[in-house]
C-alpha positions as CSV (number, residue, x, y, z in Angstrom):
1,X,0.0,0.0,0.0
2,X,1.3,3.3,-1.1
3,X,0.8,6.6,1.3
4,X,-2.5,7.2,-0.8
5,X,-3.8,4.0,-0.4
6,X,-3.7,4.5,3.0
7,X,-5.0,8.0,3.4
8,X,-8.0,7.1,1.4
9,X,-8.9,3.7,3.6
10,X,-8.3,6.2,7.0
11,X,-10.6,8.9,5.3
12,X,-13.4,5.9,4.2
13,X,-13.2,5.0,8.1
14,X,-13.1,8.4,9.6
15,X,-16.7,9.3,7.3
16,X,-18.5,5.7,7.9
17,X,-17.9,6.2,12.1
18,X,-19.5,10.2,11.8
19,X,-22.6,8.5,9.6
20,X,-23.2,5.9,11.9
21,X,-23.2,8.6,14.5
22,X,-25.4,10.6,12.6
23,X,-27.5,8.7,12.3
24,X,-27.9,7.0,15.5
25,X,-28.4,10.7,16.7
26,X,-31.0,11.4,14.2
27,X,-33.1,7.8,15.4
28,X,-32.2,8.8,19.6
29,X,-33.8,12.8,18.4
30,X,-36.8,11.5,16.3
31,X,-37.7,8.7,19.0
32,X,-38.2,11.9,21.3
33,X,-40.0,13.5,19.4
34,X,-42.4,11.1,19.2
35,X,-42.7,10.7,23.4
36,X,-42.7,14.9,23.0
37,X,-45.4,16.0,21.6
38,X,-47.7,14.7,24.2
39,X,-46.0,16.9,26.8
40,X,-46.8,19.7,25.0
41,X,-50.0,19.3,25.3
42,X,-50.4,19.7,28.8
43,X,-51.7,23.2,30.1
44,X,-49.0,25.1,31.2
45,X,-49.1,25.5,34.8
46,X,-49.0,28.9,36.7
């Protein structure tokens, strides 16, 4: 393996670990707002 060789197989593993963080972020965010909305609902209280 030649220096690019390697550069390019560190760059494919840097960008597959921040999409899989991505989009276990996205899933944690839109199972929230799922439980949200039913919160909002409530009357606010004085």
């Amino acid at each position: 393996m030649n220096g690019f060789d390697i550069i390019t197989a560190f760059a494919i593993i840097l960008c597959a670990r921040l999409g899989i963080r991505l989009f276990t972020q996205y899933k944690k965010m839109k199972q929230e707002d799922h439980e949200a909305p039913s919160e909002d609902k409530k009357p606010p209280q004085s």
